[in-house]
NUNU-930497 format. One record per residue: residue in three letters; x, y, z of N, C-alpha, C, O in turn; residue number from 1. Coordinates in pm, 1 decimal. Example, Ala and Ser with C-alpha at 12.3 -4.5 7.8 and 13.67 -1.06 7.14 Angstrom:
REM residues 2
{node ALA,{1319.0,-569.0,780.0},{1230.0,-450.0,780.0},{1320.0,-330.0,780.0},{1423.6,-331.9,846.5},1}
{node SER,{1285.0,-225.0,708.0},{1367.0,-106.0,714.0},{1290.0,3.0,787.0},{1340.9,113.8,803.9},2}
END
This chain:
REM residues 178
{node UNK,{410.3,8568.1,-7437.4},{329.5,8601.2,-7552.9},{368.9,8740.9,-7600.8},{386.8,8831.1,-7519.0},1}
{node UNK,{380.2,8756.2,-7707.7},{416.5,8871.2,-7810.7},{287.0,8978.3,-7808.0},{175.6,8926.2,-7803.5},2}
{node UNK,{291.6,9060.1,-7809.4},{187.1,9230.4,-7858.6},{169.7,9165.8,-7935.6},{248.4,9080.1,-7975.9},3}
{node UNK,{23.0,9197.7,-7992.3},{-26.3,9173.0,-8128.3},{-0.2,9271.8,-8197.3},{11.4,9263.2,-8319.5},4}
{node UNK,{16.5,9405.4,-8117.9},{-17.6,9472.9,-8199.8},{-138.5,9552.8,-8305.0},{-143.4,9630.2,-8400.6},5}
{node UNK,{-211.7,9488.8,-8230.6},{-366.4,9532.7,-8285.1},{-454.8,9636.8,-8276.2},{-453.1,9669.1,-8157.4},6}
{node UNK,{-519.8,9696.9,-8326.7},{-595.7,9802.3,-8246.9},{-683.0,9722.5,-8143.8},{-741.5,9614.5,-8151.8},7}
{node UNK,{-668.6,9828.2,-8030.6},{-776.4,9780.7,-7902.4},{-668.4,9710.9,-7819.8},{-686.8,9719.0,-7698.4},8}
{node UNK,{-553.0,9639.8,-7861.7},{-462.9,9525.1,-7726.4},{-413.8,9684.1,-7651.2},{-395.8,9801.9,-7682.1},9}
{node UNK,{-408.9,9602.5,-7547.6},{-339.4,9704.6,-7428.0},{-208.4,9787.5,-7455.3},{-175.4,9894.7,-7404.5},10}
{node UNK,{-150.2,9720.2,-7537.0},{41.4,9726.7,-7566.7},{-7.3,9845.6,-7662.3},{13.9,9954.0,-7608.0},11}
{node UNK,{-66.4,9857.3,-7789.1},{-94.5,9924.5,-7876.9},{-137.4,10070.2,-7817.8},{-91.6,10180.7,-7846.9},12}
{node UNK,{-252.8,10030.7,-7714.0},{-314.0,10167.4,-7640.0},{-226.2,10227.4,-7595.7},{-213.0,10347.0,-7621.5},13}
{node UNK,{-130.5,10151.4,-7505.7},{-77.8,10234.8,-7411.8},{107.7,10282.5,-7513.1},{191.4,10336.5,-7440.7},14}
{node UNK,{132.5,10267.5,-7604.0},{269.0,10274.3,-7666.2},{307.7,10432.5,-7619.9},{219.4,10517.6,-7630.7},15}
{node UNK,{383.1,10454.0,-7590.6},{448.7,10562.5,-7606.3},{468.3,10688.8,-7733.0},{564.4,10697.4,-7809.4},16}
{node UNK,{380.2,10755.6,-7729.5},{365.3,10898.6,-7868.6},{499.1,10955.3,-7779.7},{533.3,10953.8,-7661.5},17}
{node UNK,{562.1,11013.6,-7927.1},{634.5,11114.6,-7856.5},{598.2,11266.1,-7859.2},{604.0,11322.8,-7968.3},18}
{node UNK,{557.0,11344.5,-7736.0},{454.9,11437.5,-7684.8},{537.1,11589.7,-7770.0},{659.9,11593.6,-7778.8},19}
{node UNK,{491.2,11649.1,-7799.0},{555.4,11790.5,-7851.6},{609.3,11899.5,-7742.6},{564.1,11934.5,-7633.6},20}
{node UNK,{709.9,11933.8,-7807.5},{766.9,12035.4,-7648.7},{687.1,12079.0,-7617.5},{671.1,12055.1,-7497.8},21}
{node UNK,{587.7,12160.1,-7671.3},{434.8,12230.3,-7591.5},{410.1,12099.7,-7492.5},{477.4,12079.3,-7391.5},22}
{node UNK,{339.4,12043.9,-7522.6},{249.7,11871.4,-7457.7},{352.4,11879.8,-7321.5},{315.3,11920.0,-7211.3},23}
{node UNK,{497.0,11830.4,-7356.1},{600.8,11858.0,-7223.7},{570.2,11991.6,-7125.3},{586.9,12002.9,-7003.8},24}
{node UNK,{522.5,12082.3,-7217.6},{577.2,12217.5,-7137.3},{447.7,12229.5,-7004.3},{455.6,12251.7,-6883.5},25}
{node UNK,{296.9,12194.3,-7126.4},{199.3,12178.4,-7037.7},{206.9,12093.8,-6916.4},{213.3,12137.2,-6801.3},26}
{node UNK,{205.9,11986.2,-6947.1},{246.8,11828.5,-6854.4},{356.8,11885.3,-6734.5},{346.3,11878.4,-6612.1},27}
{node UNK,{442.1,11931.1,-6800.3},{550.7,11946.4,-6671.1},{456.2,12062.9,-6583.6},{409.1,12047.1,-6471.0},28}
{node UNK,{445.0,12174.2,-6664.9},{352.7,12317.0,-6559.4},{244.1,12229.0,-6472.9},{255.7,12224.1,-6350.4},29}
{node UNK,{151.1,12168.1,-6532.6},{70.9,12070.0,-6433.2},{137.9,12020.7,-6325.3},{102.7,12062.1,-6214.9},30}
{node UNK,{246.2,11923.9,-6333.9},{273.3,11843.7,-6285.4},{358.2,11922.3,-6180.0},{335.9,11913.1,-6059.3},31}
{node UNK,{451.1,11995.4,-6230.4},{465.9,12125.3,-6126.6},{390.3,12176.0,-6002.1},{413.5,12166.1,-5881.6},32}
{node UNK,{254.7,12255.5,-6100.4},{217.9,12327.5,-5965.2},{151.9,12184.7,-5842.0},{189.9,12177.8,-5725.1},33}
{node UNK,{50.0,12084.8,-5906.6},{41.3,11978.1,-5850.6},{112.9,11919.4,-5727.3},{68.2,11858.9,-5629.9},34}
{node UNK,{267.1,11964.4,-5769.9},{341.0,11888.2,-5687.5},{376.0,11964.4,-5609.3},{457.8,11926.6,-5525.5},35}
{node UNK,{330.0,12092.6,-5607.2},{371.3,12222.5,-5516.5},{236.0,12200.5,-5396.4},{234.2,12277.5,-5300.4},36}
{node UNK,{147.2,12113.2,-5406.7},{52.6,12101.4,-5295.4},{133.7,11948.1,-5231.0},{99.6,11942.8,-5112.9},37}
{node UNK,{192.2,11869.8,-5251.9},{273.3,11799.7,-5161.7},{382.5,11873.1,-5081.3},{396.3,11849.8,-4961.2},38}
{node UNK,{458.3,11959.7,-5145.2},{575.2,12001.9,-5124.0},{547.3,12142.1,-4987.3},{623.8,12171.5,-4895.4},39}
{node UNK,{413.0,12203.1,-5021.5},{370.8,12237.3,-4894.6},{333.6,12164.5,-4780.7},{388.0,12170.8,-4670.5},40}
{node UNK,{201.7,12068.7,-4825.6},{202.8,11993.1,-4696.0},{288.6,11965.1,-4617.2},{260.5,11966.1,-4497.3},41}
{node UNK,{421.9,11931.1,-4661.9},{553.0,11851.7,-4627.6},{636.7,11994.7,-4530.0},{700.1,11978.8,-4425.6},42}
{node UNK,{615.9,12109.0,-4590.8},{654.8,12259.3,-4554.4},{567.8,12277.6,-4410.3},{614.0,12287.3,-4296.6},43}
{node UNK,{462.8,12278.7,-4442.4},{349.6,12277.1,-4302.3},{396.9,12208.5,-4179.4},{427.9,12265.6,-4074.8},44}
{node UNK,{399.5,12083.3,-4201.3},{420.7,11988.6,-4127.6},{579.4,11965.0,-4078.0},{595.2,11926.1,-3962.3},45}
{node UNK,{632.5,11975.1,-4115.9},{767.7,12026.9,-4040.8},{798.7,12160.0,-3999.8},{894.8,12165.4,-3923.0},46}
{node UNK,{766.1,12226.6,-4017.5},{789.8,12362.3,-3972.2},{673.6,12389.6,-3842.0},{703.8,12480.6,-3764.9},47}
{node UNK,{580.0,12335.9,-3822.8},{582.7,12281.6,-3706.9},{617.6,12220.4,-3603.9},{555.4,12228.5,-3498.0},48}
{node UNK,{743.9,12136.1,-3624.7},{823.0,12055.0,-3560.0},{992.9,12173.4,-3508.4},{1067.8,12156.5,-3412.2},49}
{node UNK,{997.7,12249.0,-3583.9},{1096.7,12304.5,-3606.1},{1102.4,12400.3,-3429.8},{1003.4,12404.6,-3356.8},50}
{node UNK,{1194.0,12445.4,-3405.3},{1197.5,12563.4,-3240.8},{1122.6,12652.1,-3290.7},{1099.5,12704.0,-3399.9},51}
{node UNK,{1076.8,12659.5,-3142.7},{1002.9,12816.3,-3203.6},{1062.0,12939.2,-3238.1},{989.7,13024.8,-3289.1},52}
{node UNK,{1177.1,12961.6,-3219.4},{1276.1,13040.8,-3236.0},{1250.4,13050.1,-3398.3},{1232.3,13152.3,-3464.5},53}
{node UNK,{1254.3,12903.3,-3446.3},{1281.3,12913.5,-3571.8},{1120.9,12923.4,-3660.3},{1117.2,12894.8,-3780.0},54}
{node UNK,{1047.3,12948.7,-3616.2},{890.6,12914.5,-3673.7},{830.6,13038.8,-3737.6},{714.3,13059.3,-3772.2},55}
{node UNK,{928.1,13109.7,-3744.3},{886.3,13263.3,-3808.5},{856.4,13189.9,-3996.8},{853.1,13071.5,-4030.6},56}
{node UNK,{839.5,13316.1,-4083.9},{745.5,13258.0,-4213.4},{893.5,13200.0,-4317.1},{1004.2,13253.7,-4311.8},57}
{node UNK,{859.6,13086.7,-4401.3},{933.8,13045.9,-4440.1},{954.0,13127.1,-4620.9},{878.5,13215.6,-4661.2},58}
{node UNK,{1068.6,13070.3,-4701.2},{1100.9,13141.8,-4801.8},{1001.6,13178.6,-4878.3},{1033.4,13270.9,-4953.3},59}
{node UNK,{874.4,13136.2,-4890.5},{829.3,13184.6,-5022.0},{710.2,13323.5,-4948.1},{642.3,13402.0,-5014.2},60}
{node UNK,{715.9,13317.4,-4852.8},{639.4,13402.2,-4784.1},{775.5,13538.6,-4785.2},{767.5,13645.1,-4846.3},61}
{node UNK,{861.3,13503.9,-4721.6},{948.1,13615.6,-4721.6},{1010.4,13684.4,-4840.2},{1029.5,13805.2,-4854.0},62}
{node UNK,{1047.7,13555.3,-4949.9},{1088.4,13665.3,-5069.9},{985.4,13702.7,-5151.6},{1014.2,13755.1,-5259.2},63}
{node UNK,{815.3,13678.0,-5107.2},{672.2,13776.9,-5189.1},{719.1,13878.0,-5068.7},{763.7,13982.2,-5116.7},64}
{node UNK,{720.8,13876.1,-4948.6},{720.3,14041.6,-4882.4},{816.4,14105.4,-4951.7},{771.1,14190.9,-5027.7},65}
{node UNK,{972.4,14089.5,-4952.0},{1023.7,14148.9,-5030.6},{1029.3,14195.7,-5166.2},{1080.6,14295.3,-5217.1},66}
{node UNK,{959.5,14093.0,-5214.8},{944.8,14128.0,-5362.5},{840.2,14218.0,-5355.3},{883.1,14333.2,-5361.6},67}
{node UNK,{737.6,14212.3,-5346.2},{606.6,14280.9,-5341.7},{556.3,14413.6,-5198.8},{483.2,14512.2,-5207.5},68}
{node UNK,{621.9,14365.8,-5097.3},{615.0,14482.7,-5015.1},{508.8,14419.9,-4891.4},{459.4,14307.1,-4894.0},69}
{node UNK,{494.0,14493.4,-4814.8},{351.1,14501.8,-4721.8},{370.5,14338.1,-4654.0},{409.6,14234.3,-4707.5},70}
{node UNK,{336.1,14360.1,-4548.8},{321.4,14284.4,-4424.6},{145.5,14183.3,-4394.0},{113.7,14081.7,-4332.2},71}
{node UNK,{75.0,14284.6,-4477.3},{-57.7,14262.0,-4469.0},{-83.3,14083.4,-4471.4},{-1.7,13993.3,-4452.2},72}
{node UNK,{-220.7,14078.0,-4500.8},{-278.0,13893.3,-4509.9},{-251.5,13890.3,-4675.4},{-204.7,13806.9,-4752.9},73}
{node UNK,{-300.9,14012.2,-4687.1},{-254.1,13970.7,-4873.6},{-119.5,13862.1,-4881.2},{-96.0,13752.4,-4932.0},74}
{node UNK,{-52.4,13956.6,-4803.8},{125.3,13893.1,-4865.8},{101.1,13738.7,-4852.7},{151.1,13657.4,-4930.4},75}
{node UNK,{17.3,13704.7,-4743.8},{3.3,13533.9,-4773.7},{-52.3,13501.7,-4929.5},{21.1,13440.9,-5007.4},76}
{node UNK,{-149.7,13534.1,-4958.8},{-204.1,13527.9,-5068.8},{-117.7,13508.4,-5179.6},{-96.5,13412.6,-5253.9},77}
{node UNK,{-50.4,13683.3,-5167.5},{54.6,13627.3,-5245.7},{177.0,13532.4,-5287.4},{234.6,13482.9,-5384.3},78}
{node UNK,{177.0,13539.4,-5173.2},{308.5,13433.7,-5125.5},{261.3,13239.1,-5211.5},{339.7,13155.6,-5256.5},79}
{node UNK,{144.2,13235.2,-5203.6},{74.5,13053.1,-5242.2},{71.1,13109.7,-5382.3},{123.9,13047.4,-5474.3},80}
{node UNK,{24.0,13200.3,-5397.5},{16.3,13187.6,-5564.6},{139.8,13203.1,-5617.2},{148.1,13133.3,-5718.3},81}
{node UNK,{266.8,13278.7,-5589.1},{367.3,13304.3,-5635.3},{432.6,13147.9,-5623.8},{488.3,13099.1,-5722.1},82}
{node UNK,{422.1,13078.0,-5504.2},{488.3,12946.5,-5437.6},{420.8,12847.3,-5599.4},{490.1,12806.8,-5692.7},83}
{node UNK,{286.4,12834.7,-5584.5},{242.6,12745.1,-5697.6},{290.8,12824.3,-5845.1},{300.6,12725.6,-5918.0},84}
{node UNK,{312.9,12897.9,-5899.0},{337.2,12921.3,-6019.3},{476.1,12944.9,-6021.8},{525.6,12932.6,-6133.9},85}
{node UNK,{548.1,12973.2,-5937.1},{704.5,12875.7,-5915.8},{722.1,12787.5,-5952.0},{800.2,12779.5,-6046.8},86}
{node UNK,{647.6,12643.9,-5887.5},{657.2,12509.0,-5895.7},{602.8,12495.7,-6031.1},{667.2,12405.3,-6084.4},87}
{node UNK,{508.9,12545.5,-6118.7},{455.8,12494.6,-6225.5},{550.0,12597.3,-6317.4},{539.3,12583.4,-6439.2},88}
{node UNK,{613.7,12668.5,-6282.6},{738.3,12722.7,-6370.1},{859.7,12599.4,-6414.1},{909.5,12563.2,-6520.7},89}
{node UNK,{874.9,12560.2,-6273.2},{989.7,12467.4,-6272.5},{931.6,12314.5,-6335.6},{997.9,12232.0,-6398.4},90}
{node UNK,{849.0,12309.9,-6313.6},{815.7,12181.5,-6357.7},{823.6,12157.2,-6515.0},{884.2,12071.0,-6578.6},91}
{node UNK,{738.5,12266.6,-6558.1},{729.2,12285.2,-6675.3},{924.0,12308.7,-6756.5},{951.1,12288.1,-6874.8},92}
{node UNK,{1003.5,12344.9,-6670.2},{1149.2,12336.0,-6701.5},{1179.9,12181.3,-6700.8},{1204.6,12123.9,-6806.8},93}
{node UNK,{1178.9,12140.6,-6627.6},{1208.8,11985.4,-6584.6},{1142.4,11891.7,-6709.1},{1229.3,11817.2,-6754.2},94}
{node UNK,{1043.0,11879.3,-6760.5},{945.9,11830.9,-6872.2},{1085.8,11853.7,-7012.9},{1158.5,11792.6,-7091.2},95}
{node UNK,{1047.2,11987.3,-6964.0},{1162.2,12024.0,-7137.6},{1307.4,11948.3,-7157.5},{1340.0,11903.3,-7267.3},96}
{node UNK,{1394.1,11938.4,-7037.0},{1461.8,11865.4,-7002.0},{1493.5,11764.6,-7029.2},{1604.1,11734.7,-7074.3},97}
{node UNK,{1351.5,11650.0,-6995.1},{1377.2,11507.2,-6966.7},{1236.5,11514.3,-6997.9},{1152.8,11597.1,-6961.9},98}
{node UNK,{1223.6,11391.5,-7086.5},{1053.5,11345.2,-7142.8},{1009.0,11270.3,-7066.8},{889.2,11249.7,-7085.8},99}
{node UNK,{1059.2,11209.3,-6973.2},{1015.4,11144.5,-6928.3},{1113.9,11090.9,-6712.7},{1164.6,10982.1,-6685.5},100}
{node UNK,{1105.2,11188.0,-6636.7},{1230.3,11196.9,-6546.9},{1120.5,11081.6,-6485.4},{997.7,11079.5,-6493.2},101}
{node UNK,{1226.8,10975.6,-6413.5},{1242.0,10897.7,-6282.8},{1200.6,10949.5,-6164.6},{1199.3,11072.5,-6169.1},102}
{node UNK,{1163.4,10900.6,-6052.0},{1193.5,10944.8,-5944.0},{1283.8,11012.8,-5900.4},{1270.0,11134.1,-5884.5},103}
{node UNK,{1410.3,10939.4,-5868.1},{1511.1,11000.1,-5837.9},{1601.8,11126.7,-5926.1},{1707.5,11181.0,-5894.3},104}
{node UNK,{1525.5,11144.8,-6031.7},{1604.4,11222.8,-6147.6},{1489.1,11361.3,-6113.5},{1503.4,11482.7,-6128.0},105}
{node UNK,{1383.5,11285.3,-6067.3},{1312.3,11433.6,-6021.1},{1338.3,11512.1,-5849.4},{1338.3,11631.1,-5817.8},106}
{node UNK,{1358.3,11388.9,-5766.4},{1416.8,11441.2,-5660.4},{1555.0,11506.2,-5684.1},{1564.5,11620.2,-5638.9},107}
{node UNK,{1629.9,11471.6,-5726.8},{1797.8,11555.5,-5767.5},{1730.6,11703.5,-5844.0},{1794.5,11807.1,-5826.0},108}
{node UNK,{1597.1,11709.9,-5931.6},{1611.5,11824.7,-5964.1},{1543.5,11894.2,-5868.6},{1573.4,12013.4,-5875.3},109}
{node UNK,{1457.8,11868.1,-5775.0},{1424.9,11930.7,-5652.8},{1585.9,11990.4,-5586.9},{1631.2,12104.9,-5587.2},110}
{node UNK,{1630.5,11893.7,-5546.7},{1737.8,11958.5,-5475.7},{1822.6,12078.1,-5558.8},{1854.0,12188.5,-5514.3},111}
{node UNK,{1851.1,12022.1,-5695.9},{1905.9,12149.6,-5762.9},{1818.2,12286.4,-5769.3},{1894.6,12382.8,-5764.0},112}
{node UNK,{1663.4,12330.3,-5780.3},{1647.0,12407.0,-5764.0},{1616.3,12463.2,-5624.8},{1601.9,12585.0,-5615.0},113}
{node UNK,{1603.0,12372.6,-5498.4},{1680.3,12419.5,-5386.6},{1805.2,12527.0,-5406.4},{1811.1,12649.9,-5411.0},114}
{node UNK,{1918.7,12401.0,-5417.4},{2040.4,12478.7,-5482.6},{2029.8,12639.3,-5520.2},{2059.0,12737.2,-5451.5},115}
{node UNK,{1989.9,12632.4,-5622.1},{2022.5,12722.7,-5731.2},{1923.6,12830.0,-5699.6},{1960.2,12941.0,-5738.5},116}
{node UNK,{1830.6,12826.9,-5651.1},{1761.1,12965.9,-5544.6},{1777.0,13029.4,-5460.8},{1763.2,13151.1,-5448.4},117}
{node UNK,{1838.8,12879.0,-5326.6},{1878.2,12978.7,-5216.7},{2050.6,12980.0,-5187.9},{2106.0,12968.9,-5078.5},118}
{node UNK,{2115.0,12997.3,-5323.3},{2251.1,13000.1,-5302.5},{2301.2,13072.3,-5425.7},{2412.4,13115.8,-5455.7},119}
{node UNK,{2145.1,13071.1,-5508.7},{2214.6,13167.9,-5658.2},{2098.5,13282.6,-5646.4},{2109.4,13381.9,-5574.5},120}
{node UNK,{1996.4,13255.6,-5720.9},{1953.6,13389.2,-5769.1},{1901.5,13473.7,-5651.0},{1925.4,13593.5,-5636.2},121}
{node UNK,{1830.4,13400.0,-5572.2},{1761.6,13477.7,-5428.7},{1849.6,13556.7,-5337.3},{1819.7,13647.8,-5260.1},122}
{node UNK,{1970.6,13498.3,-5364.8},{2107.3,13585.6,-5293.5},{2150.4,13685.2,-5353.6},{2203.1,13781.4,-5297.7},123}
{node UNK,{2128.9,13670.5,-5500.6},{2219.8,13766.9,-5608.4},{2171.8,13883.3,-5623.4},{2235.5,13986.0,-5646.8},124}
{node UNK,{2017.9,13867.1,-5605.9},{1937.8,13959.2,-5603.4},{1890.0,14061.7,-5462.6},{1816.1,14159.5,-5451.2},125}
{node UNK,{1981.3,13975.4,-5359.9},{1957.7,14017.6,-5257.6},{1842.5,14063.3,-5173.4},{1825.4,14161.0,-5100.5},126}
{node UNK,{1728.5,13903.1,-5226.4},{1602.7,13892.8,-5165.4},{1622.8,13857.6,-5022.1},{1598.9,13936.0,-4930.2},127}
{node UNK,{1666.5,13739.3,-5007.3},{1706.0,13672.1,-4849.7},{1885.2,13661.5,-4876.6},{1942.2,13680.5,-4984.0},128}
{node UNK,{1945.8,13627.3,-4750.9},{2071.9,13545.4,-4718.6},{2090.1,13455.2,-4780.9},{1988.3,13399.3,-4821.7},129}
{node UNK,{2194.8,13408.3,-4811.4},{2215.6,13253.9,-4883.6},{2160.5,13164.7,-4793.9},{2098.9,13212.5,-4698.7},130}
{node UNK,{2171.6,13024.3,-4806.2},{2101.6,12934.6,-4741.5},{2208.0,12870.3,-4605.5},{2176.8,12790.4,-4517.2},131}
{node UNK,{2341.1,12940.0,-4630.2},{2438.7,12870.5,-4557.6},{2376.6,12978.0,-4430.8},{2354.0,12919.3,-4325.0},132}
{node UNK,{2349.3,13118.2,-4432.0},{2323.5,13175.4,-4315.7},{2217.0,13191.1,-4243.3},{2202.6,13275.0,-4154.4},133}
{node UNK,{2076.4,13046.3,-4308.3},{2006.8,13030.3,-4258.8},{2016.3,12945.2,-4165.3},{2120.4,12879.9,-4158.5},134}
{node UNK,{1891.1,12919.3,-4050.8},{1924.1,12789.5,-3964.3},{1951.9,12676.8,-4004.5},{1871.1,12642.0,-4090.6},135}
{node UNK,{2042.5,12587.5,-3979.7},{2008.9,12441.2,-4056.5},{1899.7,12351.8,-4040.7},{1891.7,12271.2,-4133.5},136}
{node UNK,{1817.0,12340.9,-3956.6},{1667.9,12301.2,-3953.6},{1592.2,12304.5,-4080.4},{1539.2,12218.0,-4150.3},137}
{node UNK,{1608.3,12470.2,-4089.0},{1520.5,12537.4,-4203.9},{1542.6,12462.4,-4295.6},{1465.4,12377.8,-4340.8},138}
{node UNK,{1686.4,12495.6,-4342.5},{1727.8,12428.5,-4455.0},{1680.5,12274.0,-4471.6},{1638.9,12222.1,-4575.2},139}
{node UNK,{1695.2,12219.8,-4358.0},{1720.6,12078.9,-4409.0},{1560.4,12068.0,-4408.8},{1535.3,11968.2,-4476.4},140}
{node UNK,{1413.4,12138.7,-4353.1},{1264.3,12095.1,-4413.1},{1312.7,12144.6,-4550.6},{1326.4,12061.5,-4640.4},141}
{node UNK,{1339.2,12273.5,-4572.7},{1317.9,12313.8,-4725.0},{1409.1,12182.2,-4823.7},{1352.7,12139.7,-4924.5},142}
{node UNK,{1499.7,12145.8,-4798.6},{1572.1,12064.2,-4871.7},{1470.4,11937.0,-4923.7},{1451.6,11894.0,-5037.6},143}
{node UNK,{1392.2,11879.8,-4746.0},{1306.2,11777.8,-4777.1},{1198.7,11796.4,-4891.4},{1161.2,11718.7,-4979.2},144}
{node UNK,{1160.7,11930.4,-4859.2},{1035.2,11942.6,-4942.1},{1062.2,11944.5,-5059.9},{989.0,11879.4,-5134.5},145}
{node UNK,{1140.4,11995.8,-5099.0},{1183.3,12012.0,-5277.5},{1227.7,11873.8,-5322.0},{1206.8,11827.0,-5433.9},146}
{node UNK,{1287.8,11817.0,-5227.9},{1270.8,11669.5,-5311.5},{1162.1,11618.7,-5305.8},{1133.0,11620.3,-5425.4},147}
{node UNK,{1054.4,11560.9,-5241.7},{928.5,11562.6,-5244.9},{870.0,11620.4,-5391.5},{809.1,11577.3,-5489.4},148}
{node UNK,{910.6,11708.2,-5357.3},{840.0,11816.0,-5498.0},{878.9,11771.0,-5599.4},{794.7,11755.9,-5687.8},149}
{node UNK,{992.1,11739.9,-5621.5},{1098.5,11722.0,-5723.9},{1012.7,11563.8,-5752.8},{937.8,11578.2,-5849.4},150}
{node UNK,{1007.0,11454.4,-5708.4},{977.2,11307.1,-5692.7},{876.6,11314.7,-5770.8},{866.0,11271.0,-5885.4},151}
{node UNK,{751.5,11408.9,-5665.1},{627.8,11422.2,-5701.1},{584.9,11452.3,-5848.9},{507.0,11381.5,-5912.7},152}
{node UNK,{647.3,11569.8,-5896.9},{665.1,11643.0,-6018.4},{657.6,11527.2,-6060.2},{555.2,11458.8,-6057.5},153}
{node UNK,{799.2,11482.4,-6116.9},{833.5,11359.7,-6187.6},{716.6,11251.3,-6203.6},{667.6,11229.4,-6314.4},154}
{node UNK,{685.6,11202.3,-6119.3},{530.5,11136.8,-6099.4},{433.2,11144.8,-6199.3},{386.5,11057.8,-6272.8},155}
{node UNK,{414.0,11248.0,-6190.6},{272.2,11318.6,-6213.6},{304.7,11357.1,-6377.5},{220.7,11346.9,-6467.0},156}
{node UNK,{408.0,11391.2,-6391.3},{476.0,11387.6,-6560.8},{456.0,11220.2,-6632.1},{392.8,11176.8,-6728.4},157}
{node UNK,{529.2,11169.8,-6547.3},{505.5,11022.1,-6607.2},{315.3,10988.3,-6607.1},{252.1,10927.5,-6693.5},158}
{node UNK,{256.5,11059.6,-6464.7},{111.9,11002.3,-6487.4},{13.5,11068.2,-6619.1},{-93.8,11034.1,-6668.8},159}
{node UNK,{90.2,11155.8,-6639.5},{-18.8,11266.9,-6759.1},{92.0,11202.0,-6881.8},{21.1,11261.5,-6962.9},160}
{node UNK,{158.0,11161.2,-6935.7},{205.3,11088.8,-7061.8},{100.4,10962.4,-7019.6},{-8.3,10956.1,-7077.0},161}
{node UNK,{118.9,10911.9,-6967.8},{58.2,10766.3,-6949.2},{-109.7,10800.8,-7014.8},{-157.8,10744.1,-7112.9},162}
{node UNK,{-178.1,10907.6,-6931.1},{-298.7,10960.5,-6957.1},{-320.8,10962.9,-7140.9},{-414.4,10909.9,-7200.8},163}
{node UNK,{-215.0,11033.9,-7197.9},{-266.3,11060.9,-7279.5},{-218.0,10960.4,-7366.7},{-221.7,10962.4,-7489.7},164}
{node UNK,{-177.3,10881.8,-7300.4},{-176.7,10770.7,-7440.5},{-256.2,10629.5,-7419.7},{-230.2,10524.8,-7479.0},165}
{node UNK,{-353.3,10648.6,-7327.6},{-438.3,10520.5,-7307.8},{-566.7,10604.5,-7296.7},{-652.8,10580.9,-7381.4},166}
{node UNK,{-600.2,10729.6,-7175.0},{-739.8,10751.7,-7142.9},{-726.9,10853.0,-7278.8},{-814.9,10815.0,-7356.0},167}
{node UNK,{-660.1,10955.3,-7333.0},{-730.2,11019.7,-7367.0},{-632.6,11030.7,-7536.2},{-584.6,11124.8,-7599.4},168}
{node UNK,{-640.6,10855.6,-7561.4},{-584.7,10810.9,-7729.0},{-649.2,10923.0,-7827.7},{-710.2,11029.3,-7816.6},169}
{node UNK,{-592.6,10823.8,-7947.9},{-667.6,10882.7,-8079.8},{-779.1,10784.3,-8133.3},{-766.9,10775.5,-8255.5},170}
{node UNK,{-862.2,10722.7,-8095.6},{-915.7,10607.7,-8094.9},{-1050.6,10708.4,-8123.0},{-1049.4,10821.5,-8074.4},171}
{node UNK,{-1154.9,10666.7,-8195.4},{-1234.6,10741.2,-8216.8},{-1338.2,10758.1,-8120.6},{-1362.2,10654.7,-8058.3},172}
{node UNK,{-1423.0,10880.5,-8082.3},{-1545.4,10842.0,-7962.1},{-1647.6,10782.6,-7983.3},{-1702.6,10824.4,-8085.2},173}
{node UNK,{-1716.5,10678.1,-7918.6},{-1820.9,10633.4,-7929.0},{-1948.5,10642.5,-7870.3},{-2052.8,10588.0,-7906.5},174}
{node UNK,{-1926.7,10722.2,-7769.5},{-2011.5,10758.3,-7658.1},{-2080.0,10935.3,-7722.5},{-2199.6,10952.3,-7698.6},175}
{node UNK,{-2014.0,11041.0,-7789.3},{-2080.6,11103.3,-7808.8},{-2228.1,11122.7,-7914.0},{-2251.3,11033.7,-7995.8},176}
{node UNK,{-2340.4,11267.7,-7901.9},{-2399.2,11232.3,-8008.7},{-2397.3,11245.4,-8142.4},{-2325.3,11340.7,-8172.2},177}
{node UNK,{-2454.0,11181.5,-8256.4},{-2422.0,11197.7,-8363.1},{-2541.0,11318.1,-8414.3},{-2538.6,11362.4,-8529.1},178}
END
């Protein structure tokens, strides 16, 4: 059976608007920091598994000490907020990108900004070591997590387009008062 095409059929609700680079920029920053609470869990939980040798604080903790200074509990503090507005930096890159990324087109960009942090700018700047002179353990949770992140992102981009073109249409309200 064919779309009707009608107002109210499902096909009609849900069609695809095409979202304005803002709409992308928001959607991706959401979908970003969002995906920066998987991409920790995933950080947590292996880095527990990791030697203890190797269980000292991982990158985003070490390049806020460096960046920012002090050893204190703050630096954690800082360290999650800097970690989430990272991820909703990048996300919000990824959106602009691609209107609409895949799974796998969001895991590859996880890994590229893996890549391109701990082998370009975080080195260049001479926050941490490149990633080759870290442990390979390390590397390979951080690798996991950013794809995760990367997947997740992607996800959550596709789930907020979807949002706004069925829950939160142009369809008029009926529920508020007059």
């Amino acid at each position: 059976m064919k779309p009707s095409g009608k107002e109210g059929d499902l096909d009609s609700m849900s069609a695809p608007s095409q979202p304005s680079m803002g709409t992308r920029l928001l959607y991706g920053g959401i979908a970003g920091f969002a995906a920066t609470l998987a991409m920790t869990s995933v950080m947590a939980r292996l880095h527990r598994r990791l030697p203890e040798e190797e269980r000292y604080p991982l990158p985003p903790r070490e390049i806020t000490e460096r960046i920012t200074g002090g050893s204190d509990a703050g630096v954690r503090d800082r360290a999650m907020v800097a970690h989430f507005l990272y991820g909703g930096a990048c996300g919000a890159a990824l959106a602009a990108l691609r209107r609409r990324p895949g799974l796998a087109e969001g895991a590859t960009a996880g890994a590229a900004i893996w890549a391109g942090s701990y082998f370009g700018w975080v080195p260049a700047l001479e926050i941490l070591k490149p990633a080759s002179a870290h442990p390979w353990r390390r590397n390979a949770l951080m690798i996991a997590a950013h794809l995760v992140w990367g997947a997740a992102t992607a996800a959550a981009i596709c789930e907020l387009s979807l949002a706004r073109n069925t829950i939160l249409n142009d369809r008029p309200p009926r529920d508020a008062v007059q």
